[in-house]
N, C-alpha and C positions, 0 to 999 in steps of 0.2 A: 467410581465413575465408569462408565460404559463407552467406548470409544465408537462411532457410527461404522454401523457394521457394512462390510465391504468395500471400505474406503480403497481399495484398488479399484473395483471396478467404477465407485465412482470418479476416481480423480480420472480412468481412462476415458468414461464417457465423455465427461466434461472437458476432457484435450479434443476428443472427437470432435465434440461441439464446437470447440473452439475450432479447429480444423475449417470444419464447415461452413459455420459464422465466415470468418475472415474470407475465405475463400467467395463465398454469394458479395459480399461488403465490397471486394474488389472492383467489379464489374456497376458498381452504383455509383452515380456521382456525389464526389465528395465537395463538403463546405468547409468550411473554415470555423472554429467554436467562435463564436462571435458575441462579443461581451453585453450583459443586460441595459438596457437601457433607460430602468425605474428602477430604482428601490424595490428590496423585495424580502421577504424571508418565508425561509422553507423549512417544516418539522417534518419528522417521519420515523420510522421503525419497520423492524422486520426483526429477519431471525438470517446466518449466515451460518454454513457449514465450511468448515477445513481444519488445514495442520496445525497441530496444538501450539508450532511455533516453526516456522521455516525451516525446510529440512526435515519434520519429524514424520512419520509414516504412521502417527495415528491421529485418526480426525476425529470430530466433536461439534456438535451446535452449540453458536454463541447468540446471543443477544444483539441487534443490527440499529444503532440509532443515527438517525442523521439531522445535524443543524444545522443551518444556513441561512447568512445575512447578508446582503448585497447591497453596497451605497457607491453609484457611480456619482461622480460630480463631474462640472467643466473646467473646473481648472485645478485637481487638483488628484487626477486621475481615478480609480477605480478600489473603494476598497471591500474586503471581506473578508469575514468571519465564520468559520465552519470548524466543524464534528465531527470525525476527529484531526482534520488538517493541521487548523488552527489559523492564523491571523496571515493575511496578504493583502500588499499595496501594491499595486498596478500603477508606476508613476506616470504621469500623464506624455502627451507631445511627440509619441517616437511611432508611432504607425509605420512602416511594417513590424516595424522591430518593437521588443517591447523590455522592460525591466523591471521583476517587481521584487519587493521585499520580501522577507517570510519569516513568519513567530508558529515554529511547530512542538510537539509534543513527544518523545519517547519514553512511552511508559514503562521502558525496563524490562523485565522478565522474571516472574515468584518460581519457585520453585514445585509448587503446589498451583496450577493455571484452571484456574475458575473457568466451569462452562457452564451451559444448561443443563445439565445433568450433574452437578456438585463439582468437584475438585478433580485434579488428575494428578497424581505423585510419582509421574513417571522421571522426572526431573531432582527426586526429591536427594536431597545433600550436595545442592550446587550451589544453594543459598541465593537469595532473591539481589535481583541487581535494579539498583534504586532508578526510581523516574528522573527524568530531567528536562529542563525546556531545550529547545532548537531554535537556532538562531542562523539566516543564511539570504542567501538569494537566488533569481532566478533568470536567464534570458532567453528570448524567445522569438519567433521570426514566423509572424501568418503569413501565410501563404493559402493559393486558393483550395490545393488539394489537401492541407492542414494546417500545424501547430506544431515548428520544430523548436526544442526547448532542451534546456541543460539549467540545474537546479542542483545546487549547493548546500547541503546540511551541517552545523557543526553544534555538537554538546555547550552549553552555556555553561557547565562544570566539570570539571574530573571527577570520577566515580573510582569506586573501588570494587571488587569482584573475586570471589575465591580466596580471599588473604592475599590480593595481587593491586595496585594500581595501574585501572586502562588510561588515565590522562584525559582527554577528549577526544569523543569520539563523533569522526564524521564521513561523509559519504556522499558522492557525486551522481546523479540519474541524469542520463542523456537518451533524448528519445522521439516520438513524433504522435500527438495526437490529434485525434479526425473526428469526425462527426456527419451519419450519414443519412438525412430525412426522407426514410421509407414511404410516410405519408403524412398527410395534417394533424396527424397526431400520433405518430409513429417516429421516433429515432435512436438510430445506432450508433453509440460512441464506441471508441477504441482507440488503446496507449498502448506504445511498445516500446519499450526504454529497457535500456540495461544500467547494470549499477556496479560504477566501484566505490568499495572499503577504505578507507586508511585501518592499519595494524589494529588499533586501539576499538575499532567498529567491531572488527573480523572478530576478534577477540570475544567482547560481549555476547558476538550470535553463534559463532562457532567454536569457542577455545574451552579449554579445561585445563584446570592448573593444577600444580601437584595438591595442593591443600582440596581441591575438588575430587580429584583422583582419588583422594587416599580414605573420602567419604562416599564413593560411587561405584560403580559397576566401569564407569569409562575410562579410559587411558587420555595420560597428559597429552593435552596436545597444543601447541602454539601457531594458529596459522598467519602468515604474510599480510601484508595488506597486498588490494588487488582487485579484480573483476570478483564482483562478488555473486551475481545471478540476471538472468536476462528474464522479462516478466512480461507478457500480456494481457490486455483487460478490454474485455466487451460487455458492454451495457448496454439493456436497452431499456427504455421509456414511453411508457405508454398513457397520453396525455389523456386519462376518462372525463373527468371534468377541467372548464376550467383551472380551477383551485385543485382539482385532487389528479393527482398520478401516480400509476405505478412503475417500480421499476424494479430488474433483474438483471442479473450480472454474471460476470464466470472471470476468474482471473488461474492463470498457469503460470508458472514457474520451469525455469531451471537453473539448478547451481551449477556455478564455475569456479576453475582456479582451486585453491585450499578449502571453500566451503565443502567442497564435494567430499571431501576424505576426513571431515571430521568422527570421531567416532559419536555426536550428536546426532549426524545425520542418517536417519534412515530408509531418506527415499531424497532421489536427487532429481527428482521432478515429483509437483505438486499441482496441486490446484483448487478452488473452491468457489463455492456460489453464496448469493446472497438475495433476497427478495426485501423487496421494502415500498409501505405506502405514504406517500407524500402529501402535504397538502402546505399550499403556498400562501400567503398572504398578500 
């Protein structure tokens, strides 16, 4: 596997961009993401560039699919189904404030990380750490300039890892997303949330054990639970047809706290882009 060449310069461009972006996004007025109001579902694909796994300093094109099913009702709030989120209930009654459920997905991490270009075995003797569902919730407060929100993840199992049990593993994102309509068929969204670990998260994305150690190039390492990274995301959407849109994206990273001194990680800021065509129903 061939890792995308130059990924320094690209992750620096794409911070620039982002720089930029944010910066013009400021001076716009903001909406509030304001929930659908029919039924709907959206397919789409593309193709996404970044780090082979947060933290890592080699990037790679991946495969970009996107699902989404959207059923608002009146009495019995909002729900949806998406790719690769996964399952959320928007319960109904609470205007400004909101509360919804959520059935999410973590797919683990192989040791061998599938791209567009075959396999990458940079990873290779840390041994694959098995998928699991997510199970949590969410609350949230519109407002006119956004969407402040704090959203709750925890493992529906205990996993095991390195010849070590993490227990469950889960993790907290608190943050504000906006949404900014450039033109009739132009708009900018943007999240910026940070995120803590519990021990047992940390662990999965950043830890090495000695049983990994003594099969790797990396030294044991145990990090805390804690702040684990602060993240930005700008998309934008360009509505061509009715039914059909495109859209494009850039999200940046940086690690905090014990993620940063893992010996996994090799770049303590990241970031990557995605393109993808939609078409709604």
């Amino acid at each position: 596997m061939t890792a995308i060449g130059g990924s320094s310069f690209f992750k620096h461009q794409a911070m620039l961009i982002t720089g930029a972006t944010l910066a013009f996004a400021t001076v716009l007025p903001a909406h509030a993401d304001d929930a659908n109001s029919s039924p709907s579902v959206t397919v789409g694909g593309g193709v996404a560039v970044g780090p082979l796994y947060e933290g890592s300093s080699r990037y790679a094109a991946f495969p970009s699919l996107k699902l989404k099913a959207v059923l608002p009702t009146e009495d019995w709030g909002k729900f949806t189904a998406a790719f690769p989120e996964g399952l959320r209930w928007d319960l109904p009654g609470l205007s400004p404030f909101g509360v919804a459920l959520l059935i999410g997905y973590d797919p683990g991490r192989k040791e061998r990380i599938h791209t567009l270009d075959g396999r990458d075995s940079y990873l290779r003797g840390m041994g694959n750490l098995d998928s699991t569902a997510l199970v949590g919730a969410e609350a949230y407060w519109v407002l006119p300039a956004g969407r402040l929100f704090v959203r709750g993840l925890q493992s529906s199992q205990s996993r095991d890892y390195g010849g070590e049990s993490l227990g469950r593993t889960a993790y907290l994102e608190a943050g504000v997303a906006t949404a900014y309509a450039l033109s009739s068929t132009l708009t900018l969204d943007s999240t910026l949330y940070g995120t803590w670990s519990n021990e047992n998260d940390m662990m999965a994305r950043f830890g090495v054990t000695a049983q990994q150690a003594a099969r790797t190039r990396f030294d044991e390492y145990h990090p805390g639970g804690g702040m684990r990274d602060v993240t930005l995301k700008l998309g934008l959407t360009w509505q061509w047809q009715p039914q059909v849109a495109l859209e494009g994206g850039i999200k940046t990273y940086a690690l905090v706290s014990d993620a940063r001194n893992s010996p996994l990680t090799g770049e303590k800021l990241g970031a990557g882009a995605y393109l993808n065509a939609l078409y709604q129903f």
